[in-house]
N, C-alpha and C positions, 0 to 999 in steps of 0.2 A: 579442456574438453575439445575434443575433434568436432568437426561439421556439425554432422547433425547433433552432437553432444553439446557443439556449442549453438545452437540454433538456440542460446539463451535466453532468449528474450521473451521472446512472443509475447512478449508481457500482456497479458488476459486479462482476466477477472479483474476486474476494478474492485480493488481492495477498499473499502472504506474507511479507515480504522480510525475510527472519528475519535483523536487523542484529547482528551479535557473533560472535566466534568463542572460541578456542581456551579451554582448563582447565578444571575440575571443577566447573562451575555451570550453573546452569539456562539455560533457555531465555531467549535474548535478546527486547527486546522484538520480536513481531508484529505485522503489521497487515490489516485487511483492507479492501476497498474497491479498484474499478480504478482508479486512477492517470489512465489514457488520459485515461477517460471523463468523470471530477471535473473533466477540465482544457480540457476539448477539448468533450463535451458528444456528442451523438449523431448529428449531423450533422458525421461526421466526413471523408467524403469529398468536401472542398469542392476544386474540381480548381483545383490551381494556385495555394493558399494556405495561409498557414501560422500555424499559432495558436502562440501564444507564452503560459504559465502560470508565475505565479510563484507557492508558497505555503508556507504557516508550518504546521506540523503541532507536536500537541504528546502524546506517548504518556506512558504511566506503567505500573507494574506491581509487585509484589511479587512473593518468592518465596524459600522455602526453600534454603539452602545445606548440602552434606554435611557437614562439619565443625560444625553445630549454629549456629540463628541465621536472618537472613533478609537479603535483599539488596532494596533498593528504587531500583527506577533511572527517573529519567526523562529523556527525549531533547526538544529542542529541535530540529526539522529544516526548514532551506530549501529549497527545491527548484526547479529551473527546468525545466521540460517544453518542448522546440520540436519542432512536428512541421509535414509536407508532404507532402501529397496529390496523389497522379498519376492524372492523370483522376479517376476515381469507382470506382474498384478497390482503390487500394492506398494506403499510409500508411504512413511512417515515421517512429519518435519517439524520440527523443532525453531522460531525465532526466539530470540531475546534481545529486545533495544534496551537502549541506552540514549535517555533524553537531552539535550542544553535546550533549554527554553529562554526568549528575550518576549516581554511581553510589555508595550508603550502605550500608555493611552493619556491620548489628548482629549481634555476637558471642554466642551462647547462654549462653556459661556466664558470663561477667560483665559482660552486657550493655554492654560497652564499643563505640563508633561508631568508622568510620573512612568520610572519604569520597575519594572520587577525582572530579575533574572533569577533562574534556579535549573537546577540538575539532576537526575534518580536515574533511578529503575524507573523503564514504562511497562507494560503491559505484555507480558509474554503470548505466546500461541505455540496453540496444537491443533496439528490436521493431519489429516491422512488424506491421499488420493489412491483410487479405484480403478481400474480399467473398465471398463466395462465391456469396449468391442475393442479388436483390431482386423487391420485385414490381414491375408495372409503373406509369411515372407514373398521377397517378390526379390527377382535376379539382381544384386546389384544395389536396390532399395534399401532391402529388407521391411519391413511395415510402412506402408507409405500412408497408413491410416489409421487413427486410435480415435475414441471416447473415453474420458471419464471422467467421475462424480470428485468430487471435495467436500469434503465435512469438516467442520471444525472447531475451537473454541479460543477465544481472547478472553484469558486468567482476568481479571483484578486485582493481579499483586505489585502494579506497578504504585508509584507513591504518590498519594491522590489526598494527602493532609500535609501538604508542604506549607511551613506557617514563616514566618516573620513578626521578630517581638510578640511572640504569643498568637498572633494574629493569621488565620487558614487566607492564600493567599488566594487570587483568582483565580479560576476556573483553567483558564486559558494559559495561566504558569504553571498548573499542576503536571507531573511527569505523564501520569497514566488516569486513565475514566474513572479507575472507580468501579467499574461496571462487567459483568459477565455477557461476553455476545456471542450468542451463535450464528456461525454461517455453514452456505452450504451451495453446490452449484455445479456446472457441467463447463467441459473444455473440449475443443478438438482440434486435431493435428493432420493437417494434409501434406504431402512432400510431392510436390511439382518433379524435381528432377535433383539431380545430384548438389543441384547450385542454388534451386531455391523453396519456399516451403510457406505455408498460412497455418494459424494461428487464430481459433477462435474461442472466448469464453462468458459465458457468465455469472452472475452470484447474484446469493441473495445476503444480507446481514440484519438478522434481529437482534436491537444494543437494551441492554438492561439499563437496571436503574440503582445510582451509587446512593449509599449513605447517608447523601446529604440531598438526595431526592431529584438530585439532576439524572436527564435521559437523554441523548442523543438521539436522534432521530433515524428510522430503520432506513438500510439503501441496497438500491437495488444497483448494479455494477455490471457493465458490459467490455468488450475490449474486441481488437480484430488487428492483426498483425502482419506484415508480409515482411521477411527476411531474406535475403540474397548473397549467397557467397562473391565477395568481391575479387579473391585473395586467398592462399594459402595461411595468409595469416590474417584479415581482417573480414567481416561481414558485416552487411547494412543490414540495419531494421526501420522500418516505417510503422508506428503502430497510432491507432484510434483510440481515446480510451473515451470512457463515457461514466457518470454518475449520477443519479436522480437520490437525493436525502428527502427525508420529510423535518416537517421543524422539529426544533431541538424542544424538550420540554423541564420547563428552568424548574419545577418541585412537585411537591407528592401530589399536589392536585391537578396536577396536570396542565398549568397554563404555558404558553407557546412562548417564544422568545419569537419578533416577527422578523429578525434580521439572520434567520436559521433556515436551512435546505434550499432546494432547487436543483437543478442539472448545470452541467458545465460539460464540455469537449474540450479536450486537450489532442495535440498530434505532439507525438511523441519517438523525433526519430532518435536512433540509438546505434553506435557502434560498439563491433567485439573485436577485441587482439588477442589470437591467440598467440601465448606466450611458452607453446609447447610443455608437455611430462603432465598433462591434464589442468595447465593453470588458464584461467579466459580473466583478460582484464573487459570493465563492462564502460562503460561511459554513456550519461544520455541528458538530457533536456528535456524537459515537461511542457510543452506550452499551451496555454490555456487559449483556443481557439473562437467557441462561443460559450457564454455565459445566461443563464437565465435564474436567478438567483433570487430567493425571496429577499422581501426589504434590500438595505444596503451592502451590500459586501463584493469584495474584488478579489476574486484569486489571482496570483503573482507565479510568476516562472520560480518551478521547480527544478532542483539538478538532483542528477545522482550519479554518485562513481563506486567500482565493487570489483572483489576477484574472487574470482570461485576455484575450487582444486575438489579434484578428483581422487579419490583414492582409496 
């Protein structure tokens, strides 16, 4: 993806996609950063092409369990993004991960480990983005300004009865929620000048409730980005990301897990190499800046690496 093709990042909308479902523990890992936009880049209504993202994310996190102790999980996830653009309007995109889950938990009173590992299908998505404005071509530019909407939906066909010796394992080992979530949200795109550009969005996520009566708590997702061509072949990103979750809710009647939601700030810089014939390799670091976090829990430095193609 050229320049503003690869102006991929911008990564927006604080994506939630709060992966785990059902029992008595905390909040599964979150994430935030858009997805689309990491993969796709901001010139996304290319009419009549379709960009294709493959990439490796790597989350971590700690956190308090009610029964006394802490659980430490971290995910290994694939991810394949294809989307397609109709005209210069509309865009529709397709994710499917692919989970490795490591999930530790130390026991309080005699510090004893126990770990669980497993693998699936996580949670698919469907969304579409909108235009809604742009400005007009401009000499040189061309649109140096867009709005628009996101809709969308996170399947529950990822595998969310993952068992051992008969036994459904935790929450927090499970590939996918469980759960049907709708989101929905706005983006926008400013282009300073030939070399650099901003990047603003945000979302909302309403997460349902799985089978076995777990809920994840609704979040609301903010992001803000500034990109700068450094290079004919590389570009910097600096972006913000922002999350507020409410607590998680462990069963059908709705009581609260207290070591679930709260906001967190990550700064999230990010470089692109373009690798020329529309390929962008992506690289970036997550880091978790400030915390404000119900009950116990610690978010851990995230990575990701990805390449996207054009064509």
């Amino acid at each position: 993806m050229r320049r503003r093709r690869g102006t991929i990042v911008i990564v927006l909308s604080v994506l939630g996609l709060v992966i785990a479902p059902s029992r008595v523990r905390a909040c599964s890992i979150c994430r935030c950063g858009d997805p689309t936009f990491n993969a796709i880049g901001t010139n996304v209504y290319s009419a009549g092409q379709f960009h294709l993202a493959l990439d490796w994310e790597r989350f971590s996190k700690t956190q308090a369990i009610e029964e006394g102790g802490t659980d430490e999980e971290v995910e290994n996830r694939y991810t394949a993004t294809l989307s397609y653009s109709f005209g210069e309007r509309f865009l529709i995109v397709a994710r499917v991960p692919f989970s490795h889950r490591r999930l530790e938990t130390t026991r309080g009173n005699d510090g004893t480990k126990e770990e669980v590992t497993t693998d699936g299908l996580s949670d698919p998505e469907f969304y579409g983005l909108v235009r809604l404005w742009s400005s007009n071509f401009g000499p040189g530019l061309g649109r140096r300004t867009w709005i628009s909407a996101v809709f969308g939906v996170k399947t529950p066909w990822g595998r969310n009865d993952i068992r051992e010796d008969g036994v459904r394992v935790d929450e927090h080992a499970q590939s996918g929620t469980g759960s049907t979530d709708l989101f929905g949200g706005l983006s926008g795109f400013y282009l300073f000048d030939a070399d650099s550009a901003l990047f603003a969005s945000a979302q909302y996520r309403g997460t349902g409730r799985n089978d076995f009566g777990y809920k994840y708590g609704d979040i609301t997702l903010a992001n803000l980005a500034y990109e700068r061509k450094l290079s004919e072949v590389f570009d910097g990103v600096v972006e913000v990301n922002f999350r507020h979750a409410r607590r998680d809710q462990i069963n059908f009647s709705g009581e609260v897990d207290p070591n679930t939601g709260g906001s967190v700030l990550y700064v999230t810089p990010r470089v692109l190499v373009n690798l020329g014939k529309g390929i962008v390799l992506r690289l970036a670091v997550q880091i978790p800046a400030a915390e404000w976090l119900y009950g116990i829990q610690n978010e851990k430095t995230n990575y990701n690496a990805g390449v996207t193609f054009l064509f």
